[in-house]
FILO-420944 format. One record per residue (C-alpha): residue in three letters; x, y, z. Coordinates in nm, 4 decimals, m for minus. Layout:
! residues N
<r "ALA",<X,Y,Z>> ...
//
This chain:
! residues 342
<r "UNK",<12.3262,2.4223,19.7369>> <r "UNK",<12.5597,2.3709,20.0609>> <r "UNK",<12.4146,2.2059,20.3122>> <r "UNK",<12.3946,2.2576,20.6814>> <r "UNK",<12.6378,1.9469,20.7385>> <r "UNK",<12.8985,2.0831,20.4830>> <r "UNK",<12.8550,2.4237,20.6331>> <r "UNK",<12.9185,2.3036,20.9595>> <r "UNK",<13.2056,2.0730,20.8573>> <r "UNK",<13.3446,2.4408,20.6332>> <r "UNK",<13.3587,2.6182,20.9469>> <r "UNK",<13.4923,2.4020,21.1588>> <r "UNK",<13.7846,2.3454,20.9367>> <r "UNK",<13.8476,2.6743,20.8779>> <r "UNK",<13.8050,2.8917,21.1195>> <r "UNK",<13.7735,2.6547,21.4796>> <r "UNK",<14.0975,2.5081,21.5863>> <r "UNK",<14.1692,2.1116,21.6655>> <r "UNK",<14.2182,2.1643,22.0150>> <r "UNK",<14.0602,2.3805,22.2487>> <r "UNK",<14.1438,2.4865,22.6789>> <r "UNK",<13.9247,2.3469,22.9150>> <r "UNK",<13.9177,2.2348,23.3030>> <r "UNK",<13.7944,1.8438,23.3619>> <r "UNK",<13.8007,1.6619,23.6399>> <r "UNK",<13.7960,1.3211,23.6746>> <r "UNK",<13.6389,1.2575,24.0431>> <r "UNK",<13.4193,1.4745,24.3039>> <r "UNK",<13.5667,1.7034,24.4672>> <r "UNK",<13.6050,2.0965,24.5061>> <r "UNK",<13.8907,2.2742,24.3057>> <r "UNK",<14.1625,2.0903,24.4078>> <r "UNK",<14.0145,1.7541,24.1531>> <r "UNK",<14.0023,1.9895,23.8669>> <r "UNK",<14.3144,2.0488,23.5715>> <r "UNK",<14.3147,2.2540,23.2673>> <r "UNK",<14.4386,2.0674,22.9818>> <r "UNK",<14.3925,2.0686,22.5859>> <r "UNK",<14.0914,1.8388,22.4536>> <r "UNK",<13.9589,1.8655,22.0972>> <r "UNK",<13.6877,2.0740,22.0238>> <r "UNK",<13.3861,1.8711,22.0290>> <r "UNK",<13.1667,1.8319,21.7120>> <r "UNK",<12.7877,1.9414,21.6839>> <r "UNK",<12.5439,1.6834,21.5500>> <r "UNK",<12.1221,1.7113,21.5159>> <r "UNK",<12.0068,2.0260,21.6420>> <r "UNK",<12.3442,2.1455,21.7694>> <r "UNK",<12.5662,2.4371,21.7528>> <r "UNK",<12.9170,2.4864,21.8590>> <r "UNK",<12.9408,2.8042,22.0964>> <r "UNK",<13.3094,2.9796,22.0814>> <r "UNK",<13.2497,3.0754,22.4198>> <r "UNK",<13.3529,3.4385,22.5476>> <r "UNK",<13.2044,3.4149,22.9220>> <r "UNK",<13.0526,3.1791,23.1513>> <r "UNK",<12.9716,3.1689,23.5937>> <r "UNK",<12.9848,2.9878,23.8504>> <r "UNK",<12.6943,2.9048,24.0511>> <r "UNK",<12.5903,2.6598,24.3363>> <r "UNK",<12.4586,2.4149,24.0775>> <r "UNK",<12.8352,2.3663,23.9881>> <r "UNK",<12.9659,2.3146,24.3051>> <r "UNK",<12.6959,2.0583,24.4197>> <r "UNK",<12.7567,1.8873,24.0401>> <r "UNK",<13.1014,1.8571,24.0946>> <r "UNK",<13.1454,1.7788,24.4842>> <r "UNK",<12.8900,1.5436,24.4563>> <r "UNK",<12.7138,1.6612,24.7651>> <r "UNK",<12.4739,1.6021,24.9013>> <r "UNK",<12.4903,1.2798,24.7700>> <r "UNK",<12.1616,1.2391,24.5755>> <r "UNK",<12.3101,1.4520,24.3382>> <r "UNK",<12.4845,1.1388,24.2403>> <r "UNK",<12.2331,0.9284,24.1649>> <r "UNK",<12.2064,1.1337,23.8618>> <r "UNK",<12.5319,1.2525,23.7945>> <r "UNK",<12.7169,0.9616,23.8604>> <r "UNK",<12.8087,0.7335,24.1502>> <r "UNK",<13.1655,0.6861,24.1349>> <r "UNK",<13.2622,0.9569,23.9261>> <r "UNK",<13.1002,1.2635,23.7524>> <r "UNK",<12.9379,1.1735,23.4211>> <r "UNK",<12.9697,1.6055,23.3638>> <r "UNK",<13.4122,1.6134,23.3233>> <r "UNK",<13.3979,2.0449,23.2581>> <r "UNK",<13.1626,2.2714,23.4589>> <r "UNK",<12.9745,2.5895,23.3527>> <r "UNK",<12.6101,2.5310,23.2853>> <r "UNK",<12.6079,2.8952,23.1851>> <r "UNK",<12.7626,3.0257,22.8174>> <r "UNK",<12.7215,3.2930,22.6303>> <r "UNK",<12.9256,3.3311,22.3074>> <r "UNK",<12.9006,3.2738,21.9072>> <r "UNK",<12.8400,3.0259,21.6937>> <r "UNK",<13.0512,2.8938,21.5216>> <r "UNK",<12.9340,2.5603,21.3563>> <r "UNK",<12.5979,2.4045,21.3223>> <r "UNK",<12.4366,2.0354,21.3010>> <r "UNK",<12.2780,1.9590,21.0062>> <r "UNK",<11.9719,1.9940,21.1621>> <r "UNK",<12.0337,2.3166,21.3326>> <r "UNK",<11.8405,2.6051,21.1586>> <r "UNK",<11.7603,2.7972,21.4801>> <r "UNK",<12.0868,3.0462,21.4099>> <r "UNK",<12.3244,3.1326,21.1853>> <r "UNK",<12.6947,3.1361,21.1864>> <r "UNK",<12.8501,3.4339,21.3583>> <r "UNK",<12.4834,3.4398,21.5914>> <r "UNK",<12.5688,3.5873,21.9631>> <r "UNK",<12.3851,3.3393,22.2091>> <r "UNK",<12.3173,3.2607,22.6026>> <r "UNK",<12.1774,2.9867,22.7165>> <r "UNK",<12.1737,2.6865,23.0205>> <r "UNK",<12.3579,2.4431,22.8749>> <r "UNK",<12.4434,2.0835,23.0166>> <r "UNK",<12.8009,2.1718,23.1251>> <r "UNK",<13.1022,2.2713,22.9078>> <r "UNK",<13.1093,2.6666,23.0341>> <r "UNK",<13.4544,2.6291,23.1399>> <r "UNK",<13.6190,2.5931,22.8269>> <r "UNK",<13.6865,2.7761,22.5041>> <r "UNK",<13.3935,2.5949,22.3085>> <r "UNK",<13.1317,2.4475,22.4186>> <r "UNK",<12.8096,2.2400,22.2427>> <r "UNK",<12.4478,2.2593,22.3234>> <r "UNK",<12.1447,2.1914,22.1558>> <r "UNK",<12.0445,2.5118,21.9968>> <r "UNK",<11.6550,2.4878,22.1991>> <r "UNK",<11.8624,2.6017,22.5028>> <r "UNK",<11.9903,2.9279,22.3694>> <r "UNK",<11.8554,3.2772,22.2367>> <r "UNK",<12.0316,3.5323,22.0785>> <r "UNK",<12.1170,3.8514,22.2414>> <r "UNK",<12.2093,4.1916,22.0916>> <r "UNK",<12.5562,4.3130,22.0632>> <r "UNK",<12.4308,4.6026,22.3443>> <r "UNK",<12.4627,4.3163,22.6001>> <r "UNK",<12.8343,4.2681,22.6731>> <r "UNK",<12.9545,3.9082,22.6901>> <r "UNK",<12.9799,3.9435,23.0595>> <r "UNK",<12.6299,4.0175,23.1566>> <r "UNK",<12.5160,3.7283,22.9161>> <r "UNK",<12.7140,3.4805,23.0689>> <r "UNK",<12.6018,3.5868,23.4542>> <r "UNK",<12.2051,3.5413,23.3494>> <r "UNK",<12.1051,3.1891,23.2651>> <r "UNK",<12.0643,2.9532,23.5329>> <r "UNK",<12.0834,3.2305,23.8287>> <r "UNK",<11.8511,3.4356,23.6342>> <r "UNK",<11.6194,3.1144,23.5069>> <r "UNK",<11.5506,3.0674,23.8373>> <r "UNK",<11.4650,3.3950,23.9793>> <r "UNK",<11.2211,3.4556,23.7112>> <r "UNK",<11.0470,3.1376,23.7358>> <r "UNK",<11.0440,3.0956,24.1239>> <r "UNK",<10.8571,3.4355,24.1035>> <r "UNK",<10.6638,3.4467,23.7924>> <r "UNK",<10.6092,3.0741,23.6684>> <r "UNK",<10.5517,2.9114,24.0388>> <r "UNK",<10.5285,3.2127,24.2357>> <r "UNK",<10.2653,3.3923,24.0095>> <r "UNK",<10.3615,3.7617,24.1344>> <r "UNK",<10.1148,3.9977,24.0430>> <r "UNK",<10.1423,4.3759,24.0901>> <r "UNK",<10.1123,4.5069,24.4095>> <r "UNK",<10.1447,4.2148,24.5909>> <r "UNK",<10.4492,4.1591,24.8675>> <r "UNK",<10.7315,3.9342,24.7933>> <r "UNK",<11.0125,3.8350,25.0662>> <r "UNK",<11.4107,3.7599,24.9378>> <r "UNK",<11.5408,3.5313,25.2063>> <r "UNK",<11.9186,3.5483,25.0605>> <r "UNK",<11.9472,3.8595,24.8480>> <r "UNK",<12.2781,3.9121,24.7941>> <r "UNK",<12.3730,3.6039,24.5990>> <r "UNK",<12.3582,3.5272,24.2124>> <r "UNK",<12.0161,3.4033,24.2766>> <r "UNK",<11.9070,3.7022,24.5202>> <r "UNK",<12.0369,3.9919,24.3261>> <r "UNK",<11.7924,3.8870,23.9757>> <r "UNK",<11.5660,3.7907,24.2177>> <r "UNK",<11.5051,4.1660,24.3834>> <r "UNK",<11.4683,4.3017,24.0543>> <r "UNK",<11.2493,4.0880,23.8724>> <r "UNK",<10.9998,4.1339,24.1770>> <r "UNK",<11.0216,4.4937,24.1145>> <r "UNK",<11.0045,4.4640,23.7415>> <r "UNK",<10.6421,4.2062,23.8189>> <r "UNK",<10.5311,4.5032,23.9985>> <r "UNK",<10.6047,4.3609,24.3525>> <r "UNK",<10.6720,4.5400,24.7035>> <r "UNK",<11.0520,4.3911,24.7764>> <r "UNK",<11.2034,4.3315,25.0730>> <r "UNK",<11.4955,4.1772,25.0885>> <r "UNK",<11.6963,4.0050,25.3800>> <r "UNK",<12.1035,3.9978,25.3579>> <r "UNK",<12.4170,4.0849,25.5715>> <r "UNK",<12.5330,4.3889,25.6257>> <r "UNK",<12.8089,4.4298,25.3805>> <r "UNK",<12.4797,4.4362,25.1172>> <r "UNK",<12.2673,4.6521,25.2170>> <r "UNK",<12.3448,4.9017,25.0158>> <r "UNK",<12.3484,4.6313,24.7172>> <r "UNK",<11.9799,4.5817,24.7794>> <r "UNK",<11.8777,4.9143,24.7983>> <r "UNK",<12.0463,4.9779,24.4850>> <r "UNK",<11.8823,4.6847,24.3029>> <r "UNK",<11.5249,4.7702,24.4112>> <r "UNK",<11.4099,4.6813,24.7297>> <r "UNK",<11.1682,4.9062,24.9036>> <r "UNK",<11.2940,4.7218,25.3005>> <r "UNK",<11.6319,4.5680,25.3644>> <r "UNK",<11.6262,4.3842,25.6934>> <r "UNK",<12.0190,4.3312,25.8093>> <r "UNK",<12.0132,3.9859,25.9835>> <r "UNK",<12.3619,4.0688,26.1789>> <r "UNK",<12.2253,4.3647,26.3176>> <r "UNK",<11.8485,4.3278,26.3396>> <r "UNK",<11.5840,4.0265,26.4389>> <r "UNK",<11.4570,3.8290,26.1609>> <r "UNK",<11.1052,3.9389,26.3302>> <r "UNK",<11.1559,4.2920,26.1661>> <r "UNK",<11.0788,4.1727,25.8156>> <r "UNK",<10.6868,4.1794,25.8972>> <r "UNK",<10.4361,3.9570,25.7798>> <r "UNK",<10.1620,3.9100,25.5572>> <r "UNK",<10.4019,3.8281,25.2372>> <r "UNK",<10.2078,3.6829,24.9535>> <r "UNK",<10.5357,3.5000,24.8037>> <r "UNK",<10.8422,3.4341,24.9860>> <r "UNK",<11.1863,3.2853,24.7825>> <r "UNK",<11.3760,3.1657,25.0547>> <r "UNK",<11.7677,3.1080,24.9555>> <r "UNK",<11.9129,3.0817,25.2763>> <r "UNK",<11.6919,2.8202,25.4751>> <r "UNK",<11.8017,3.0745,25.7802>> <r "UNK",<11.5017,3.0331,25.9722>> <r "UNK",<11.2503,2.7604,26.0949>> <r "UNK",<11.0020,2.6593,25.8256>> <r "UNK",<10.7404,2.7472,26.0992>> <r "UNK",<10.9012,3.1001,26.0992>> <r "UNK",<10.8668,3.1349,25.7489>> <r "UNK",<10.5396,2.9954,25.7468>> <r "UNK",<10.4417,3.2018,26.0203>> <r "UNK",<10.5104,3.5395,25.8283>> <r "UNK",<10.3534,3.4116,25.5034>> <r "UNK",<9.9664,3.5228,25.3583>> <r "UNK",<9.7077,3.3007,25.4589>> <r "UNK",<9.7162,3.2091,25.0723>> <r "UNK",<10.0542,3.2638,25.0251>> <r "UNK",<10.3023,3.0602,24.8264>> <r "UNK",<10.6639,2.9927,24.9838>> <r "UNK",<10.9167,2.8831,24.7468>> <r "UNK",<11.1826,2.6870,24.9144>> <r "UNK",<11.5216,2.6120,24.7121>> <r "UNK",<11.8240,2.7426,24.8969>> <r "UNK",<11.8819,2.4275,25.1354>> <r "UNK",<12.0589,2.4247,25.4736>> <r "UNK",<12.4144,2.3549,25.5357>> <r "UNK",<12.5088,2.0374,25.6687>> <r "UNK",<12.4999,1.7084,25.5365>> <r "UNK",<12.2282,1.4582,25.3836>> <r "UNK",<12.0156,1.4403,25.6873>> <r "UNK",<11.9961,1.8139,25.7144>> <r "UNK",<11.8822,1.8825,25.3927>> <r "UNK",<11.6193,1.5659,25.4348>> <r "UNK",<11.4618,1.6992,25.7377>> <r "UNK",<11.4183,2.0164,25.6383>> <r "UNK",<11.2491,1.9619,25.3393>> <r "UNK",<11.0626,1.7020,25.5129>> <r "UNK",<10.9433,1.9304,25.8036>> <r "UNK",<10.8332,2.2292,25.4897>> <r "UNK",<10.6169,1.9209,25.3348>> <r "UNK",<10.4740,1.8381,25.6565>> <r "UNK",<10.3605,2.2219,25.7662>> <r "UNK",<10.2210,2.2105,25.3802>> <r "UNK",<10.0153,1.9445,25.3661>> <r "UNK",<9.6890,2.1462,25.4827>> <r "UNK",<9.5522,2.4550,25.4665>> <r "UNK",<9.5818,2.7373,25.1702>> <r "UNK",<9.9257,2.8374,25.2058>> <r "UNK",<10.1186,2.6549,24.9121>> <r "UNK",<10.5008,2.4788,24.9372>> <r "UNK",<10.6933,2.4990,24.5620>> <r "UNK",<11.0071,2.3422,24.5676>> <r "UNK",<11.1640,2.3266,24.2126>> <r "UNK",<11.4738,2.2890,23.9468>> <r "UNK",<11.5237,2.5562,23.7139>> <r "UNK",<11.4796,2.4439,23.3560>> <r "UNK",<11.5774,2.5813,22.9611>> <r "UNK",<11.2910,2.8206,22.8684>> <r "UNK",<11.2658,3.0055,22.5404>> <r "UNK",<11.0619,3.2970,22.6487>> <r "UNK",<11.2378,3.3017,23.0348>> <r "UNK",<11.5388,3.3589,22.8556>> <r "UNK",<11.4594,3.6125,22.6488>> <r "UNK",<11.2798,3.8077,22.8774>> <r "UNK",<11.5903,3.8418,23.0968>> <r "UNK",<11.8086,3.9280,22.8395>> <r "UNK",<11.5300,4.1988,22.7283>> <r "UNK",<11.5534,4.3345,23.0421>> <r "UNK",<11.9002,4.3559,23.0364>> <r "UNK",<11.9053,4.5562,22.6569>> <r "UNK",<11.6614,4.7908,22.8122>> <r "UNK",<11.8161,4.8784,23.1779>> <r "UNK",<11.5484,4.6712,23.3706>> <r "UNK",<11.8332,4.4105,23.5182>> <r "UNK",<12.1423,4.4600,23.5751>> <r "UNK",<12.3451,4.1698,23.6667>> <r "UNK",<12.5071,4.2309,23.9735>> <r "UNK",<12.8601,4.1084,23.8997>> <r "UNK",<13.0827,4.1190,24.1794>> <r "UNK",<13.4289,4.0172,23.9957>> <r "UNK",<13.5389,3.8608,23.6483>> <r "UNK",<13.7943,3.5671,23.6199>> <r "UNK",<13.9967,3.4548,23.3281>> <r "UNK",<13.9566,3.1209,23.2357>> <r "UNK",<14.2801,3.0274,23.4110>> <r "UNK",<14.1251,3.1979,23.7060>> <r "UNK",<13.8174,3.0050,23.6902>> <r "UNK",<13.8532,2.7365,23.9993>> <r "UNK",<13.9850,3.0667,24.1957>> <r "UNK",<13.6218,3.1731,24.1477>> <r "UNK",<13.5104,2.7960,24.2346>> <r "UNK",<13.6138,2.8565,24.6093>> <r "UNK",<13.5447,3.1957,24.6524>> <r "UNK",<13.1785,3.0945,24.5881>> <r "UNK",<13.2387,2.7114,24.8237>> <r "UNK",<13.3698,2.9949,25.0779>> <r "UNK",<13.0233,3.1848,25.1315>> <r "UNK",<13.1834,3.4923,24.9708>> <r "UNK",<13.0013,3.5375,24.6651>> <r "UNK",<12.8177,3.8716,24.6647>> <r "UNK",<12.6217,3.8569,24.3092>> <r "UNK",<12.8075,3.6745,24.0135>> <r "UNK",<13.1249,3.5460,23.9817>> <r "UNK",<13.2101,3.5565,23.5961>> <r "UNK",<13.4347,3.3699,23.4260>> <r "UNK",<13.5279,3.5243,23.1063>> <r "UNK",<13.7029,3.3123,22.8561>> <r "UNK",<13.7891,3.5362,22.6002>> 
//
């Protein structure tokens, strides 16, 4: 009887090639640090599986990762240099070898997942708890926009937020990769939506969902109301006591989009929302989005069956990839920016 190992070791020889295309870099920076060169394809051991990857995106995650900024970030990912060399925490593509402990999938297996870097190449490895399959009525595209955008919209709102029907959720920042999921999986938890964004996506928000889009170039922030039992605030726009003013007396506000500026921005900030938390019913939920079986699958559920749509504002070939690096460092980013590698 083959084994996994020999399977694995079959495959690869056959059918995966030495080398593979990716981008590295080899110190922080923004695009400018990063080449595309030929590497060999890395091999799988334990629990993982090779992913011939067909698309990938670009989110904020990457850019902090990679610039190094702000500079806690590098207390895990490496003080001098980046420990991560390729970006893309998002893939979705098809397996192509296995570890010899890897039973989760079988060869030929479509899957998306968060993986820990390596989107921005032709293969990529990950342990195979980080991935689901997906049907082959989910393009490649759409896959590759949902994990860690979509991982975190769903659990802001459903896993810390706990939106129940009929209850009224605020999108501080709805027209990013984050935003757009966001909007709909409030609808699709049975929520009353509105969503705050520029005016260029208005009409994006309307057409994801939201039942109130408050333009914050043309109106007052003060127009969104009050009384909003969760509020996912992207864009740190407004004075925590703003956004604590506007919030249910039990409400929860989930803070993760931080400020621009440096360090000391970021630090007071999120030391001012701890401080205006500490008493009273209203709750603070500041938190990283993680792997999640059943998150996962839910999205890409929702996706088969017309509930999400990933709002993808433009796809990049892989030698196009750090173009779509600083179009999202640039603020321009309406949706996902996908990189699709094959």
């Amino acid at each position: 009887m083959e084994t996994a190992e020999n399977q694995a070791s079959e495959v690869k020889s056959g059918s995966v090639p030495a080398t593979m295309r990716a981008w590295v870099q080899g110190r922080y920076g923004t695009s400018e640090v990063f080449d595309l060169v030929d590497l060999p394809v890395p091999e799988v051991e334990g629990k993982q599986v090779l992913i011939e990857v067909h698309a990938s995106s670009v989110n904020a995650a990457d850019w902090h990762i990679s610039t190094g900024y702000p500079s806690f970030v590098r207390l895990q990912m490496g003080l001098r240099t980046p420990k991560r060399k390729t970006p893309g925490g998002d893939a979705a593509g098809v397996v192509v070898a296995k570890g010899p402990e890897a039973t989760r999938f079988a060869l030929g297996d479509r899957v998306v997942g968060n993986i820990p870097g390596g989107g921005f190449a032709e293969y990529a490895v990950s342990n195979e708890a980080n991935l689901v399959a997906f049907p082959e009525t989910v393009g490649f595209a759409e896959a590759g926009a949902l994990p860690i955008a979509g991982l975190t919209a769903i659990q802001a709102l459903r896993t810390h937020g706990g939106v129940q029907p009929g209850q009224r959720v605020l999108v501080n920042g709805a027209s990013g990769g984050v935003g757009t999921f966001a909007v709909q999986i409030a609808k699709i938890l049975g929520a009353e939506v509105t969503a705050v964004c520029s005016t260029g996506n208005v009409q994006q928000a309307r057409d994801l969902g939201a039942d109130h889009v408050v333009d914050y170039k043309t109106q007052s922030f003060g127009d969104v109301g009050s009384g909003f039992d969760v509020i996912l605030d992207l864009a740190s726009s407004q004075p925590i006591k703003v956004m604590k003013s506007i919030l249910a007396p039990s409400g929860t506000y989930l803070y993760i989009g931080g400020p621009k500026g440096n360090m000391p921005t970021w630090a007071a900030r999120f030391a001012r929302a701890k401080l205006a938390f500490r008493k009273g019913d209203q709750k603070l939920s500041v938190f990283t989005a993680e792997a999640d079986d059943q998150d996962m699958s839910d999205l890409v559920s929702w996706v088969a069956d017309g509930s999400l749509t990933p709002a993808i504002q433009r796809t990049y070939s892989l030698e196009g990839a750090m173009e779509a690096f600083d179009h999202l460092a640039a603020g321009h980013a309406k949706g996902k920016l996908v990189v699709t590698v094959r």
